[in-house]
C-alpha positions as CSV (number, residue, x, y, z in Angstrom):
1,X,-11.7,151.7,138.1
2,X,-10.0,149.1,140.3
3,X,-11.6,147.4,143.1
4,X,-13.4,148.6,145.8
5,X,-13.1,147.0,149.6
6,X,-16.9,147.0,151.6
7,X,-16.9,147.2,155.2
8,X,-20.3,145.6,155.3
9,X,-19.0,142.0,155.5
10,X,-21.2,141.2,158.3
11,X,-22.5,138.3,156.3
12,X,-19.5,136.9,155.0
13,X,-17.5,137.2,157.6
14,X,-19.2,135.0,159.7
15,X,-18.7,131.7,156.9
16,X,-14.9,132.3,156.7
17,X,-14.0,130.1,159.7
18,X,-15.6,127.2,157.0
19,X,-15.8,128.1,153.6
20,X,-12.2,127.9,151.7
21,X,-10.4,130.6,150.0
22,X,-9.2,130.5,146.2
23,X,-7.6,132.7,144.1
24,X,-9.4,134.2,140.8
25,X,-8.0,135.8,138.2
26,X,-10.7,138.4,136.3
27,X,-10.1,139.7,132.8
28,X,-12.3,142.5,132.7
29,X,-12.5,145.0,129.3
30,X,-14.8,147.9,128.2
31,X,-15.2,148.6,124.7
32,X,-17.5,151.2,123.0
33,X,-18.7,149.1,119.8
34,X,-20.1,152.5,118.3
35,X,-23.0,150.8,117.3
36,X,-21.6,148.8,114.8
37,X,-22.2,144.7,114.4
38,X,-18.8,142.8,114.4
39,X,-18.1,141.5,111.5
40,X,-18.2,137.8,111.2
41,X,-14.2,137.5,110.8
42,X,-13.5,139.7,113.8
43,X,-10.3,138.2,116.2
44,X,-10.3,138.7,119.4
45,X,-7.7,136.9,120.5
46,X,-5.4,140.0,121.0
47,X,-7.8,141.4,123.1
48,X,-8.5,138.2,125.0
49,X,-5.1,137.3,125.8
50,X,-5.7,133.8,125.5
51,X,-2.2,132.6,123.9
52,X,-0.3,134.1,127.3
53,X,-2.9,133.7,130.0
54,X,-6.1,132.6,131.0
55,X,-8.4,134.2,133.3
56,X,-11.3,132.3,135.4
57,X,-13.9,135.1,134.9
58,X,-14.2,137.1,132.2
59,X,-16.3,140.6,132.4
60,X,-17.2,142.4,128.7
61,X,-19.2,145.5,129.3
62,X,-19.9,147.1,125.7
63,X,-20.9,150.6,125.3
64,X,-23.2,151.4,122.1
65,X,-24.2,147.8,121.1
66,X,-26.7,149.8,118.9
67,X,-26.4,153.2,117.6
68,X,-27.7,155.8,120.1
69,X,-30.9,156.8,118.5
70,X,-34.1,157.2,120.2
71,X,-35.7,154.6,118.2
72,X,-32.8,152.4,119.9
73,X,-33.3,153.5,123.1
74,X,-37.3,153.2,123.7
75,X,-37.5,149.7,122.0
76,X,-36.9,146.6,123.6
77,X,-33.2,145.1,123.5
78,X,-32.1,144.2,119.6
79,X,-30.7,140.6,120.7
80,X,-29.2,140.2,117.6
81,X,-26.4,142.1,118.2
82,X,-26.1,141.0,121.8
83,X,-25.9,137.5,120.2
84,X,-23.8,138.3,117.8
85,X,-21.2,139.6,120.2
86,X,-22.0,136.8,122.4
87,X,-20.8,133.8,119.9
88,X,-17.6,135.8,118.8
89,X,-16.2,135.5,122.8
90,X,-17.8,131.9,123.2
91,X,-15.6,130.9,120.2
92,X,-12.5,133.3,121.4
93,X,-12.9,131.2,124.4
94,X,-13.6,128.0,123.4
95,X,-15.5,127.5,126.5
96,X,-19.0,125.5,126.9
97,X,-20.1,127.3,129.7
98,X,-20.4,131.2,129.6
99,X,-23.1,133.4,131.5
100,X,-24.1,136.7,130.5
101,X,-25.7,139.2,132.5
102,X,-28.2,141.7,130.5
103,X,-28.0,145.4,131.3
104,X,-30.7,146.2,134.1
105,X,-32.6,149.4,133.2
106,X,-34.3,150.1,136.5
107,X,-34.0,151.9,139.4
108,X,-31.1,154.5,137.8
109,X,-33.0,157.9,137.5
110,X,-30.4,159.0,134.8
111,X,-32.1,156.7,132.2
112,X,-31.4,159.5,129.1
113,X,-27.9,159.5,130.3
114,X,-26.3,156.4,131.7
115,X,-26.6,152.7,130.8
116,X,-25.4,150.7,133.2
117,X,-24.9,147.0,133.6
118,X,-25.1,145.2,136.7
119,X,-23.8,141.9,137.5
120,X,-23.6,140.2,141.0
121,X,-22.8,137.0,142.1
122,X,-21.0,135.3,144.6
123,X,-18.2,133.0,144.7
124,X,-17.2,130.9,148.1
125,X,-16.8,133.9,150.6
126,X,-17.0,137.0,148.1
127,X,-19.9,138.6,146.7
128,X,-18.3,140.4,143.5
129,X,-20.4,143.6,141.8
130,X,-19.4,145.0,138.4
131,X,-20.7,148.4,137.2
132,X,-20.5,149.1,133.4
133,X,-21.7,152.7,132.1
134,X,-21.6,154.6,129.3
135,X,-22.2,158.6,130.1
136,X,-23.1,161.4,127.6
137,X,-20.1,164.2,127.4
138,X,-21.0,166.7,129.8
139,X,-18.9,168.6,132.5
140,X,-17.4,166.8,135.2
141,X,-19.5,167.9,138.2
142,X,-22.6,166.2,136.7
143,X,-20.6,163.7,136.0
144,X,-19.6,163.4,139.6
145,X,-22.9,163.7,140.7
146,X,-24.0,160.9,138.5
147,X,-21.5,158.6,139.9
148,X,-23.1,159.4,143.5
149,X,-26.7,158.7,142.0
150,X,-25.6,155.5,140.8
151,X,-24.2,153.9,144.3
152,X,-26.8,155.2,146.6
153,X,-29.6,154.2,143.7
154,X,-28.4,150.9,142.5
155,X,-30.6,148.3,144.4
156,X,-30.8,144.4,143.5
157,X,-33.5,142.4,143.8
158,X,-33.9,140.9,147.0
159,X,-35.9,137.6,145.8
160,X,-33.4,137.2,143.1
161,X,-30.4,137.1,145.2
162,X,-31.6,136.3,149.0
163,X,-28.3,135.9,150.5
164,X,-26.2,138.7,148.8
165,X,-25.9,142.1,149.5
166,X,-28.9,144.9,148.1
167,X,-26.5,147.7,147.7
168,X,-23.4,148.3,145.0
169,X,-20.7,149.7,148.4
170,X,-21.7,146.5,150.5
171,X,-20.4,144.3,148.1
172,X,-16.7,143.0,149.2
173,X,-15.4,143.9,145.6
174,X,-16.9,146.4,143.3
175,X,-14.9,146.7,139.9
176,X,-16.4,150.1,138.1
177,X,-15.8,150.1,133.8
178,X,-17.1,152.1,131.3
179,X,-17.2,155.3,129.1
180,X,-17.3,157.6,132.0
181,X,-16.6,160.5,129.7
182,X,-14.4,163.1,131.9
183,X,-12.5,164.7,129.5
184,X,-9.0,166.0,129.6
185,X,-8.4,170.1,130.4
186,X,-6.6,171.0,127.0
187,X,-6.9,172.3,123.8
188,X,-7.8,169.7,121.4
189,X,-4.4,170.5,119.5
190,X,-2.6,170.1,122.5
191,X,-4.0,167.0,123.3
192,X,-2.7,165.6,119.8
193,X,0.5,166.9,119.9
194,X,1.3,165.6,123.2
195,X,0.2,162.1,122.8
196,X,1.9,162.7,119.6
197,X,5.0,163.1,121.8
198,X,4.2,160.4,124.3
199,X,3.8,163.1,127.2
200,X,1.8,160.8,129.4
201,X,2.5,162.5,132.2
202,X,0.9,165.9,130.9
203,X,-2.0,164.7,130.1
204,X,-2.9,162.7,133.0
205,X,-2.0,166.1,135.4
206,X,-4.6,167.5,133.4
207,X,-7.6,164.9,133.4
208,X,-10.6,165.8,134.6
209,X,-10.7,162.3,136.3
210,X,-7.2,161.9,138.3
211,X,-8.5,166.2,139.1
212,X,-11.2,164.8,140.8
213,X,-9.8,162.0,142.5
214,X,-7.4,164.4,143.8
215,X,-9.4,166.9,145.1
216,X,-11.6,163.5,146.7
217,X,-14.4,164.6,145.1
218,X,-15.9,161.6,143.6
219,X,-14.7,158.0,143.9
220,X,-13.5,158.0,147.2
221,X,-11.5,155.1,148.7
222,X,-11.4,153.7,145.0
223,X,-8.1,152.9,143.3
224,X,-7.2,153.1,139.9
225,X,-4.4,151.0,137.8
226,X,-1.4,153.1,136.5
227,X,-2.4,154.5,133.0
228,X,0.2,153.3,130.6
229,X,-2.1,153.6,127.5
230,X,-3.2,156.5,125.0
231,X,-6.3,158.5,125.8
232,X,-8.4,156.0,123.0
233,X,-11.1,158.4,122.5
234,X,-12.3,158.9,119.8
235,X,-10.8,156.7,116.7
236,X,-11.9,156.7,113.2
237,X,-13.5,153.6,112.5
238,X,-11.7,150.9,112.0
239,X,-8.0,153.1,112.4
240,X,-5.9,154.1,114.8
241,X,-6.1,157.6,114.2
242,X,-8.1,160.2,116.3
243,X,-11.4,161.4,114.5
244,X,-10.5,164.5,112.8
245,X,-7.1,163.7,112.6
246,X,-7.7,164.0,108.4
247,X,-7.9,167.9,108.6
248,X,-11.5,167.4,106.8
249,X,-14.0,167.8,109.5
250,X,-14.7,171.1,110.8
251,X,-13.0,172.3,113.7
252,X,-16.3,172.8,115.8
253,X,-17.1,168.9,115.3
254,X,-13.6,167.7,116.1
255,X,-13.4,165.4,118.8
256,X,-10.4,166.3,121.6
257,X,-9.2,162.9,122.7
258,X,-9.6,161.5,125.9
């Protein structure tokens, strides 16, 4: 979800007559990992873009760093992974200086469902916020509702960052990424067969998302980037073919992509 403008600017706005403006180009990709480690081979160059373009800020948010087990999710952080992940885009980058922001846990009230990672900072005039989520498949008024929970909840620390805004909306940019989960109002079949065919413009009429931002019923006064792509879930593991696609799982554990 593209960025969002604050009106609370009060603070800001009154260092603009002496603080310079710049220019900054993000790079800023979500990626369900399925709980898999990368391998040690893995190129990200295609994903990074490097060869064409490259960004001043990067933003990863990763979905499912671990597998989604309860073991996984009442333990502390496996850093392994993390660090894994973490040297692959250091040496993608080939950059000596790279900060990562840890997923806060706090202060959600949806901890069985969403996972979010927060990252704030600020650069010359701007404060910047990032929210990264990964929801559970569910139907897309809770989904809605947890969007709500998630702006009006999300608090940072105030001793941590004394001169930028508490709130996610009172940020001058908010960027929103993630597995949000809406799903798309078809018949799994369908679904295939018309990305099959390339009918973007099908699918899209029916996704639960665009519905909603239609109707304004969640995300308001947010704008989203033309969709150009393929719904990409769900894959078989390392393919480009929807799970299922092989005719051999059962037809109540297919996944409909989305």
């Amino acid at each position: 979800m593209a960025a969002m403008q604050s009106s609370n600017q009060a603070y800001f706005s009154s260092r603009e007559s002496f603080i310079a403006q710049e220019t900054f180009k993000l790079f800023v990709s979500s990626w369900n990992v399925g709980g898999i480690p990368p391998p040690d081979n893995l190129n990200l160059d295609e994903l990074l873009n490097i060869e064409n373009s490259m960004a001043d800020i990067y933003v990863f948010g990763f979905q499912e760093i671990v597998p989604l087990n309860v073991g996984n999710i009442l333990v502390p952080e496996n850093t392994n992974i993390s660090m894994k992940w973490n040297t692959l885009i250091r040496a993608a980058l080939n950059r000596r200086t790279v900060t990562e922001d840890r997923p806060q846990k706090e202060d959600v009230g949806e901890m069985q469902r969403i996972h979010p990672l927060r990252t704030q900072n600020s650069i010359n005039s701007t404060s910047p916020d990032f929210q990264c989520v990964a929801w559970e498949i569910r139907h897309e008024k809770e989904r809605n509702t947890d969007t709500v929970n998630i702006l009006e909840r999300t608090q940072f620390p105030a001793e941590a960052f004394q001169h930028l805004p508490r709130k996610i909306l009172d940020h001058d940019q908010v960027i929103w990424l993630g597995g949000l989960n809406y799903r798309i109002y078809l018949p799994g079949a369908q679904i295939r067969s018309l990305v099959k065919g390339k009918e973007c413009r099908i699918l899209l009429e029916n996704d639960q998302l665009k519905v909603e931002l239609t109707k304004g019923r969640v995300f308001e006064g947010w704008h989203e980037k033309e969709i150009d792509f393929a719904p990409t879930y769900k894959y078989d593991q390392n393919s480009d073919d929807y799970c299922g696609s092989d005719h051999k799982m059962k037809a109540r554990r297919m996944k409909a992509p989305a």
